[in-house]
N, CA, C and O atoms as a Tinker XYZ file with bonds, in Angstrom:
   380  protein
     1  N    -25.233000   17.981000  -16.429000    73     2
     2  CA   -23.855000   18.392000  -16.315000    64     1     3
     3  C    -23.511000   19.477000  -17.342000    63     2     4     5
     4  O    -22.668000   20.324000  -17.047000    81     3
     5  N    -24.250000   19.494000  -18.775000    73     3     6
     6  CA   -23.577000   20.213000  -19.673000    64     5     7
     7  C    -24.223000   21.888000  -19.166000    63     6     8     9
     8  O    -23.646000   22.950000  -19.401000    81     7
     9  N    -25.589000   21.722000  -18.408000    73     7    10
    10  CA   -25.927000   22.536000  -17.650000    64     9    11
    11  C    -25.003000   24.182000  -17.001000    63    10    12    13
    12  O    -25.036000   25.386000  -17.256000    81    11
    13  N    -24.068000   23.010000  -15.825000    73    11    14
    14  CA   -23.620000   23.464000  -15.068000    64    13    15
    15  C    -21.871000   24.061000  -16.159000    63    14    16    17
    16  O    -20.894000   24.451000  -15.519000    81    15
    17  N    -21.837000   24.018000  -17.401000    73    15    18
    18  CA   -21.064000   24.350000  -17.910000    64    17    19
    19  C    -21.116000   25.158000  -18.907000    63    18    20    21
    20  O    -20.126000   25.593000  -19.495000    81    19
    21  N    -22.692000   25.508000  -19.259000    73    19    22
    22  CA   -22.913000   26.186000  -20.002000    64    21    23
    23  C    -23.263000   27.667000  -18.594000    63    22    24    25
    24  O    -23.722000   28.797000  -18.763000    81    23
    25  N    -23.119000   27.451000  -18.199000    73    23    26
    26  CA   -23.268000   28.581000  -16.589000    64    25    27
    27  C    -21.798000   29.008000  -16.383000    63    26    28    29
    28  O    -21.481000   30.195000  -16.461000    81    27
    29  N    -21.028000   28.169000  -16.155000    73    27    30
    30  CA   -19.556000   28.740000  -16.408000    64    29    31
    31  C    -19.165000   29.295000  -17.587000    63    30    32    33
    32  O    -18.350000   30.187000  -17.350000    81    31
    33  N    -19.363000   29.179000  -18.665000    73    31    34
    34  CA   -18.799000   29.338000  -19.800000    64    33    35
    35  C    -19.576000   30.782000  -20.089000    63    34    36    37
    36  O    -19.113000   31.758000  -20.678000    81    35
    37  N    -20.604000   30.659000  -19.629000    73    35    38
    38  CA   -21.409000   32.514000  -19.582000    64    37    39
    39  C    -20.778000   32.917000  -18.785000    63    38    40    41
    40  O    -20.193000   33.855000  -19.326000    81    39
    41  N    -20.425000   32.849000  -17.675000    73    39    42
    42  CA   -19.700000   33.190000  -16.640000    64    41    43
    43  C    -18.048000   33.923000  -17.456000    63    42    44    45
    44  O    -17.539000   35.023000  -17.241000    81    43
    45  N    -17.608000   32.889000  -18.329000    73    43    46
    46  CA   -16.502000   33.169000  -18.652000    64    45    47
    47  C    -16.146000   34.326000  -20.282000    63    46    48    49
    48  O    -15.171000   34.791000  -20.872000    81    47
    49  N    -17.915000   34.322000  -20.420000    73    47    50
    50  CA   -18.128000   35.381000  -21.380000    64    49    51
    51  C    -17.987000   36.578000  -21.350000    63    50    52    53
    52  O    -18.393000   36.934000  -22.456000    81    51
    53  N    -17.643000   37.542000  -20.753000    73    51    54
    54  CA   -17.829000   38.805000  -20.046000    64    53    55
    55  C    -16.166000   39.219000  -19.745000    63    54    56    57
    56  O    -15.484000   38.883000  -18.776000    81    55
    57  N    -15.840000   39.924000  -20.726000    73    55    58
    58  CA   -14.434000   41.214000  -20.394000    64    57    59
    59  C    -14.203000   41.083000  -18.384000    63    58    60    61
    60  O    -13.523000   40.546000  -17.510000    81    59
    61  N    -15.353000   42.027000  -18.620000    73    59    62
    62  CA   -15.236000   42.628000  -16.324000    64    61    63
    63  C    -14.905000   41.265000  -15.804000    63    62    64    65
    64  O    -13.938000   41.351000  -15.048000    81    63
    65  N    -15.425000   39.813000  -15.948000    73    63    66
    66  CA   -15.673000   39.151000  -14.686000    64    65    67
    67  C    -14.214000   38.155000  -14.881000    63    66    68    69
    68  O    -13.760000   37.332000  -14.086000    81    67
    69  N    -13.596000   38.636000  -16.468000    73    67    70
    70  CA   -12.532000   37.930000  -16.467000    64    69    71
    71  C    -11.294000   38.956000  -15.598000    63    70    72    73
    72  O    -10.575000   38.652000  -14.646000    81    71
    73  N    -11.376000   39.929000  -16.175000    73    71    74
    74  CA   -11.088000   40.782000  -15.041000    64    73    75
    75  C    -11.092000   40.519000  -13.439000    63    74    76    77
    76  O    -10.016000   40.495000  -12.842000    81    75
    77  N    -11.881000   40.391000  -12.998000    73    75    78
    78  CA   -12.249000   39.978000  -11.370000    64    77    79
    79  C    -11.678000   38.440000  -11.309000    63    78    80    81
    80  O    -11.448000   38.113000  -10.145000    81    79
    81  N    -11.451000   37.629000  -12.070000    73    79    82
    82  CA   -10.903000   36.522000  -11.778000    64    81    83
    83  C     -9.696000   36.989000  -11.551000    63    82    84    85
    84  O     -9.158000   37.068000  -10.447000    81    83
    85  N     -8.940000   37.527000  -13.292000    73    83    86
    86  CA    -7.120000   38.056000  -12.859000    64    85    87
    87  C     -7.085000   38.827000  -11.366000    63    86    88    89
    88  O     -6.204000   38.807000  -10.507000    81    87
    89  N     -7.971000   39.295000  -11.381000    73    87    90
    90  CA    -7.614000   39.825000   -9.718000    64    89    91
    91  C     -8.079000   39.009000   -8.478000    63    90    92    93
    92  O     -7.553000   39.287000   -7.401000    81    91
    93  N     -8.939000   38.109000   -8.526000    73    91    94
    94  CA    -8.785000   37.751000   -7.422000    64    93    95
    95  C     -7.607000   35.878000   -7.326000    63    94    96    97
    96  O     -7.492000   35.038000   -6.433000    81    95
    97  N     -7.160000   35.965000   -8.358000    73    95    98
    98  CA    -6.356000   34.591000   -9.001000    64    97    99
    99  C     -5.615000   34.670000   -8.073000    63    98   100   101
   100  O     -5.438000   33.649000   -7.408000    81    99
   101  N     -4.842000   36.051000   -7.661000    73    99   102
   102  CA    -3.245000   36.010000   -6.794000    64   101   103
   103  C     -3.809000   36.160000   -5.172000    63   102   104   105
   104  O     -2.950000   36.338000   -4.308000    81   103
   105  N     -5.145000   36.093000   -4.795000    73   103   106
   106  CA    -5.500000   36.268000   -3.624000    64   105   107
   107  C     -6.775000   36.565000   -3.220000    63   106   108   109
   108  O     -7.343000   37.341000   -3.989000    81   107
   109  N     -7.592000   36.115000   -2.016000    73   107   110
   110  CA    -9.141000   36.254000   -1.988000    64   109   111
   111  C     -9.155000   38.017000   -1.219000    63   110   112   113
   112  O     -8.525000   38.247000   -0.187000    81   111
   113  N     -9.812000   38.882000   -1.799000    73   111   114
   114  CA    -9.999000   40.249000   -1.376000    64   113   115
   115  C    -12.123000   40.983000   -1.183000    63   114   116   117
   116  O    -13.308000   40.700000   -1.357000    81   115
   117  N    -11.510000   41.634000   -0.889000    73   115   118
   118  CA   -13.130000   41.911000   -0.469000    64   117   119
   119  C    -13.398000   43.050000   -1.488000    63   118   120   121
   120  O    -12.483000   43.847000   -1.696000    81   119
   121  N    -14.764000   43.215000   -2.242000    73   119   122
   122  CA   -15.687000   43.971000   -3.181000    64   121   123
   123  C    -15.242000   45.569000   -2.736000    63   122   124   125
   124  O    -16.217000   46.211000   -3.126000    81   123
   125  N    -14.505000   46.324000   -2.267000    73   123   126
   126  CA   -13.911000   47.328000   -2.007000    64   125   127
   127  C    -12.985000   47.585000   -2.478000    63   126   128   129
   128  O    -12.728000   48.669000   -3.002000    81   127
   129  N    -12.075000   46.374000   -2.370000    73   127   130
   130  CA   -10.691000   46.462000   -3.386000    64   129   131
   131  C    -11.316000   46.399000   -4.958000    63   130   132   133
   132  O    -11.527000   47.362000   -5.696000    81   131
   133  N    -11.491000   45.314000   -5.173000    73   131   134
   134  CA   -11.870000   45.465000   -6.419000    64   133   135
   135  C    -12.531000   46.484000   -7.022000    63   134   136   137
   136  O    -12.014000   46.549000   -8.138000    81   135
   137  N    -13.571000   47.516000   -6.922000    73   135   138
   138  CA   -14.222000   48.278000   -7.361000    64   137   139
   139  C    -13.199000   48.979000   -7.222000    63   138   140   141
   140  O    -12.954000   49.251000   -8.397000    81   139
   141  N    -12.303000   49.543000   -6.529000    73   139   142
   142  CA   -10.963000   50.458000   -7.198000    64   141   143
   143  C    -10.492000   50.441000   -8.202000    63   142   144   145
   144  O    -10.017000   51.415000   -8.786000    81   143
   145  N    -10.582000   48.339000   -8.925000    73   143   146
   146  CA    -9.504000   48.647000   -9.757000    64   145   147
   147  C    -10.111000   48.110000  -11.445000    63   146   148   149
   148  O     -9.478000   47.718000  -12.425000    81   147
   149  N    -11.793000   48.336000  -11.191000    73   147   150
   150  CA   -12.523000   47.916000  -12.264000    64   149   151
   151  C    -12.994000   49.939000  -12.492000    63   150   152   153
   152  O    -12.947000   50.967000  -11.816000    81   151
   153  N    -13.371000   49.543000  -13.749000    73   151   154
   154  CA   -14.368000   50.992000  -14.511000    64   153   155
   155  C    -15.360000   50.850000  -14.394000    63   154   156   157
   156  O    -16.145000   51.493000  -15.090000    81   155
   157  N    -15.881000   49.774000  -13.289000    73   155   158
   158  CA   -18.085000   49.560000  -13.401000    64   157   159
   159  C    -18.353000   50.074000  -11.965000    63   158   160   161
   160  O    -17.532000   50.561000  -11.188000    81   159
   161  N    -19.740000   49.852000  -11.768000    73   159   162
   162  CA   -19.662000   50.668000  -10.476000    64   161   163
   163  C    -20.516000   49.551000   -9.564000    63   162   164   165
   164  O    -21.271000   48.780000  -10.156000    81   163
   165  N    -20.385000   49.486000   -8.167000    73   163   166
   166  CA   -21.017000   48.609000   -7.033000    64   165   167
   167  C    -22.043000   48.228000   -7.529000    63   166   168   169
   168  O    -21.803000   47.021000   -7.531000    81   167
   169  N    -23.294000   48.350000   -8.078000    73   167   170
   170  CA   -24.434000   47.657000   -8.608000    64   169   171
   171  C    -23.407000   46.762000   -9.695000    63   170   172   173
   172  O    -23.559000   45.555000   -9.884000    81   171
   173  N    -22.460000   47.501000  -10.290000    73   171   174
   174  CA   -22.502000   46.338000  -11.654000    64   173   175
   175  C    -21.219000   45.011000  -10.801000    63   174   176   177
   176  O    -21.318000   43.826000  -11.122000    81   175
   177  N    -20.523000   45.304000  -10.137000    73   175   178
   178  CA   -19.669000   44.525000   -9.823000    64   177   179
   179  C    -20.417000   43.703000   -8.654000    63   178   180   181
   180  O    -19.641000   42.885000   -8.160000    81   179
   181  N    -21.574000   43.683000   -8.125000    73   179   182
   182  CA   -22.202000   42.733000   -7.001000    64   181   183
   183  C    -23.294000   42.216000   -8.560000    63   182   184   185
   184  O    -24.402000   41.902000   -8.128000    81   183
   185  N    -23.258000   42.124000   -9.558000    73   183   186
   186  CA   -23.669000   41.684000  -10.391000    64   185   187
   187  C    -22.795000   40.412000  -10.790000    63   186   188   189
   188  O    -23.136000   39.230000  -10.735000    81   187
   189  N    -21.811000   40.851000  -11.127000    73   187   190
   190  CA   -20.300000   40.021000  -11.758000    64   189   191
   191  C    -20.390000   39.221000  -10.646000    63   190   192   193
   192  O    -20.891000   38.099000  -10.729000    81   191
   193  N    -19.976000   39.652000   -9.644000    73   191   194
   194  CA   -19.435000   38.617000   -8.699000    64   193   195
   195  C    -20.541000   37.599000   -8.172000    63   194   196   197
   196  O    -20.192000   36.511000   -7.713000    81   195
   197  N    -21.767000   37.940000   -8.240000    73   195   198
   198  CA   -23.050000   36.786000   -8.061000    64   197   199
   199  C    -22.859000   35.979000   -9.162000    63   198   200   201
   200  O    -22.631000   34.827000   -8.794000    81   199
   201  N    -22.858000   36.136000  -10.665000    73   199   202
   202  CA   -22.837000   34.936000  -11.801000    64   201   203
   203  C    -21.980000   34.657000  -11.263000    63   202   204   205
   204  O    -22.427000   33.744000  -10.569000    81   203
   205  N    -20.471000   34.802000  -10.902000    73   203   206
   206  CA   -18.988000   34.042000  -11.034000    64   205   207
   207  C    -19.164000   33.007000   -9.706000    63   206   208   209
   208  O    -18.594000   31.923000   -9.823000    81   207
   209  N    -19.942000   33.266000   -8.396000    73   207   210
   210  CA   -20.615000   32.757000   -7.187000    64   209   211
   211  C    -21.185000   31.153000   -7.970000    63   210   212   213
   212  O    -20.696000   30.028000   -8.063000    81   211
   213  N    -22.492000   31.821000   -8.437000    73   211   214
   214  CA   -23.557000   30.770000   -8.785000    64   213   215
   215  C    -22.826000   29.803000   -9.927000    63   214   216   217
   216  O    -23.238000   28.644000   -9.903000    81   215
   217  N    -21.983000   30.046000  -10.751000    73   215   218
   218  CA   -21.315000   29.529000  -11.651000    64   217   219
   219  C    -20.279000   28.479000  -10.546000    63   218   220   221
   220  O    -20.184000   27.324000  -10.961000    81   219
   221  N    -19.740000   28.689000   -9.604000    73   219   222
   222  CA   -19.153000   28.395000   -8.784000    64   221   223
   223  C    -17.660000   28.522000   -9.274000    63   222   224   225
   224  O    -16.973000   27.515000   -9.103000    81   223
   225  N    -17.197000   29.365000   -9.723000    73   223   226
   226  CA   -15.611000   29.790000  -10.041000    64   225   227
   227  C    -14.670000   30.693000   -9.182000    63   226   228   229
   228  O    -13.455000   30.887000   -9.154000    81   227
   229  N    -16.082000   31.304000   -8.280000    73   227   230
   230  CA   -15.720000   32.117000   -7.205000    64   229   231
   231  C    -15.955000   31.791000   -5.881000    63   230   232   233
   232  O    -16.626000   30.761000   -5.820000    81   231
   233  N    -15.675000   32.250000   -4.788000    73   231   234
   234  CA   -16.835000   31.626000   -3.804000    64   233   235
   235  C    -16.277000   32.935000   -3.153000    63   234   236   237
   236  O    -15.432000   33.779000   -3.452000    81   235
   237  N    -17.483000   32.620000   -1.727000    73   235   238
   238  CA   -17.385000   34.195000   -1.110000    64   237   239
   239  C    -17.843000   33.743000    0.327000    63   238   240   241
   240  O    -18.634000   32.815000    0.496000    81   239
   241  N    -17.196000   34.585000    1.502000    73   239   242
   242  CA   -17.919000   34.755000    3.006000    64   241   243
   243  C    -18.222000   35.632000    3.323000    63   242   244   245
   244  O    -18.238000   36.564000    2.519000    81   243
   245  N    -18.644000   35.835000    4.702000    73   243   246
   246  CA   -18.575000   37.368000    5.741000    64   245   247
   247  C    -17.559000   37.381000    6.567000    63   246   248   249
   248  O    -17.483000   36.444000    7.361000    81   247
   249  N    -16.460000   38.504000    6.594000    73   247   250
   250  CA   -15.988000   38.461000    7.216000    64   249   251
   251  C    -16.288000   40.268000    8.140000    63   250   252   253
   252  O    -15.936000   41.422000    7.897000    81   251
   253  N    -17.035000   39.650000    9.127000    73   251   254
   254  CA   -17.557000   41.075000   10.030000    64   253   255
   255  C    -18.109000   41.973000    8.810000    63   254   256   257
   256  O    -18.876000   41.338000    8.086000    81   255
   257  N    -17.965000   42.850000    8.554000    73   255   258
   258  CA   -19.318000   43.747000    7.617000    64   257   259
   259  C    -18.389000   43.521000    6.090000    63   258   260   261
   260  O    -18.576000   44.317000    5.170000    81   259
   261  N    -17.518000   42.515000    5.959000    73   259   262
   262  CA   -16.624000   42.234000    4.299000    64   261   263
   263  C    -17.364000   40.866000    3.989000    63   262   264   265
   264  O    -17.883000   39.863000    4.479000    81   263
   265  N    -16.970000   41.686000    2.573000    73   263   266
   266  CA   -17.638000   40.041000    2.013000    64   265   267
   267  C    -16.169000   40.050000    1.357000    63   266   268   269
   268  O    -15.619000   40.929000    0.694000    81   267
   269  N    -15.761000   38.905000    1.722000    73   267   270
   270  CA   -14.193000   37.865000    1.159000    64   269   271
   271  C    -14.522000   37.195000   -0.112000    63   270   272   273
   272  O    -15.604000   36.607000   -0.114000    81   271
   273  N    -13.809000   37.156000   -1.215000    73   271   274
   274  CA   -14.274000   36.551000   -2.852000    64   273   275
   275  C    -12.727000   36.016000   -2.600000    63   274   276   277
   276  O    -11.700000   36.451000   -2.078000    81   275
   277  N    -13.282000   34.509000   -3.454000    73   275   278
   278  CA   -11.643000   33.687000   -4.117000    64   277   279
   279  C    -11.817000   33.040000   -5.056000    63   278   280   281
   280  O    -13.013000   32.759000   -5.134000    81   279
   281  N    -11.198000   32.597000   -5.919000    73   279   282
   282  CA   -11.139000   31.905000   -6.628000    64   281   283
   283  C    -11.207000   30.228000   -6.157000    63   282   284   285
   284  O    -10.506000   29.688000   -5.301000    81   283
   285  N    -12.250000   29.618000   -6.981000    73   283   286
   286  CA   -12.322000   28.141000   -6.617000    64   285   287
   287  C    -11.303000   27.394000   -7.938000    63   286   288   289
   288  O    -11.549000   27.270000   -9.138000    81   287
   289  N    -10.310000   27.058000   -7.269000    73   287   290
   290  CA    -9.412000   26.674000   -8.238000    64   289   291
   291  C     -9.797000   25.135000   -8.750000    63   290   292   293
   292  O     -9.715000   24.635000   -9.872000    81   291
   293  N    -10.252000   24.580000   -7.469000    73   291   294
   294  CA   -11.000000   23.038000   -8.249000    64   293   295
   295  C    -12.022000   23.159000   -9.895000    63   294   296   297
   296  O    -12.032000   22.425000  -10.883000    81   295
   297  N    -12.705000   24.296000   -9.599000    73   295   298
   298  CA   -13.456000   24.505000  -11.122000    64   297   299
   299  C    -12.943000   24.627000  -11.735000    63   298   300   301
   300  O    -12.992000   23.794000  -12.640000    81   299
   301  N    -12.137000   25.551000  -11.836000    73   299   302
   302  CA   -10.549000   25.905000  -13.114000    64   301   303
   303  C    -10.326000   24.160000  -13.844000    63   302   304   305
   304  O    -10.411000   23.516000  -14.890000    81   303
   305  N    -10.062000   24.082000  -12.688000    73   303   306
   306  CA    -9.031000   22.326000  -12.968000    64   305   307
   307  C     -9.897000   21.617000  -13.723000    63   306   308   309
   308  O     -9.645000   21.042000  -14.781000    81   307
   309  N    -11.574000   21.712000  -12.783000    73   307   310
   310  CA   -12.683000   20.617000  -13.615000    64   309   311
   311  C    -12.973000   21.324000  -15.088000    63   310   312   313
   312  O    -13.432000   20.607000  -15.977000    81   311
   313  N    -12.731000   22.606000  -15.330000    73   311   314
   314  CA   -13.040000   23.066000  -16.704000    64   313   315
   315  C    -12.254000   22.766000  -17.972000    63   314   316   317
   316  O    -12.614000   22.712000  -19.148000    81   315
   317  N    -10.931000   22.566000  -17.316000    73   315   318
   318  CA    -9.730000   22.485000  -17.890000    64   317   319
   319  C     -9.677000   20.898000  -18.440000    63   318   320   321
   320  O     -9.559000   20.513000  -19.603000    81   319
   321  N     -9.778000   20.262000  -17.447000    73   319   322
   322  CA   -10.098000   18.551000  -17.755000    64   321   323
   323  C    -11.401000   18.439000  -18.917000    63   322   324   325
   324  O    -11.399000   17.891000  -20.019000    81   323
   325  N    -12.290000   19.042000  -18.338000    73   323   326
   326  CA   -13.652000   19.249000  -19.366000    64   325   327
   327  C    -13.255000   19.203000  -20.578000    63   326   328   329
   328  O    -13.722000   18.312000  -21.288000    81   327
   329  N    -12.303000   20.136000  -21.131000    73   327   330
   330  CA   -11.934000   20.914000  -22.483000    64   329   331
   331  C    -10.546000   20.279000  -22.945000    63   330   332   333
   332  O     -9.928000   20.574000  -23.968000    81   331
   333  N    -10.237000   19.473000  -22.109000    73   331   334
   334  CA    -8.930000   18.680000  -22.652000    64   333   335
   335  C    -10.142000   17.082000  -22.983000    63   334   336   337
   336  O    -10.247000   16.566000  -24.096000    81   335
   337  N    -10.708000   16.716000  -22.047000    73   335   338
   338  CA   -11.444000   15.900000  -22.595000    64   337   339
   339  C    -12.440000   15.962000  -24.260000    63   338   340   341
   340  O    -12.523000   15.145000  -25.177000    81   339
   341  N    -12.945000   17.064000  -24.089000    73   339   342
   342  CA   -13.346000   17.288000  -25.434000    64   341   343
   343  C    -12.703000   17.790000  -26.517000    63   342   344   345
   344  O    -13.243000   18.318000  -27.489000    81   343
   345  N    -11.663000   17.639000  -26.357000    73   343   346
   346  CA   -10.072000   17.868000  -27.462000    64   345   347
   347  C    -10.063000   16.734000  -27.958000    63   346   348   349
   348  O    -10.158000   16.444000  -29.151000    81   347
   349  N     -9.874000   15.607000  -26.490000    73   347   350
   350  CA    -9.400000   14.252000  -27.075000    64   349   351
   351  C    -10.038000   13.555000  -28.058000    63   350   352   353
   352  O     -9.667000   12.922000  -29.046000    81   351
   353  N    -11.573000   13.943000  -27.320000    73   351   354
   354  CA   -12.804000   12.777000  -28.102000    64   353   355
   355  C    -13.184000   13.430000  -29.628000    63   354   356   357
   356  O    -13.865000   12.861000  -30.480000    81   355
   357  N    -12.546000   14.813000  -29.749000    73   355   358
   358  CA   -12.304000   15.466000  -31.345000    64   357   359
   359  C    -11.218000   14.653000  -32.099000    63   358   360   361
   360  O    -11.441000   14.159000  -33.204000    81   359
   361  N    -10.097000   14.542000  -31.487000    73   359   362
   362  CA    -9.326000   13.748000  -32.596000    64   361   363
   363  C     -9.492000   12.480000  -32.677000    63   362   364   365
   364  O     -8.953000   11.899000  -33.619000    81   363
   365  N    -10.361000   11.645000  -31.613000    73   363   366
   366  CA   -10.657000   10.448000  -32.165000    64   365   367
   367  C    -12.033000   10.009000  -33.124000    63   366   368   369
   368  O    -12.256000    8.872000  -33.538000    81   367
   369  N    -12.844000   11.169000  -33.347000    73   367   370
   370  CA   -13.364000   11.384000  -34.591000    64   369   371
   371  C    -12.933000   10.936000  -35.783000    63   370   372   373
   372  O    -11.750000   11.112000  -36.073000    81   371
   373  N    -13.855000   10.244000  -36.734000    73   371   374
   374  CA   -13.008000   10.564000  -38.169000    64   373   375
   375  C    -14.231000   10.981000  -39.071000    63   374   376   377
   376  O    -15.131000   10.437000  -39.710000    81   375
   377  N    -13.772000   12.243000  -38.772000    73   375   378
   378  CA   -15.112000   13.493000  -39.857000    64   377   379
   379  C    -14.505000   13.695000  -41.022000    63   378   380
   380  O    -15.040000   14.393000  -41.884000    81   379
């Protein structure tokens, strides 16, 4: 498990891919839009968007020759619980 969170948390390392989240947060859009509104170029943004995929924070289809990206908001939530959980089990420490 700590696995699959140390994959997100690289995921969540990176300027661009936090970027591509704020943009795809308000709506799922296809790798066309986005490369308008990033400074990297199609090799580097089908880069970003595969870790944020395999990390599973993103997810993606075909739609006819588009590929559709969204945000998986269940991960958000499970990351969020993750990191409130390991808040808690810090203050019940006595270091």
């Amino acid at each position: 498990m700590d696995e699959t969170y140390a994959l997100i948390f690289k995921a969540l390392s990176d300027e661009n891919r936090l970027k591509i989240l704020k943009l795809l947060i308000s709506g799922e859009t296809c790798s066309c839009k986005l490369i308008d509104q990033l400074p990297i170029s199609q090799p580097t943004l089908s880069y970003h968007l595969n870790l944020l995929n395999k990390s599973g924070l993103t997810t993606s289809y075909k739609d006819g020759t588009w590929h559709k990206h969204h945000v998986n908001t269940d991960v958000i939530d499970d990351v969020i619980s993750y990191l409130t959980k390991l808040k808690q089990s810090m203050k019940s420490c006595n270091l």
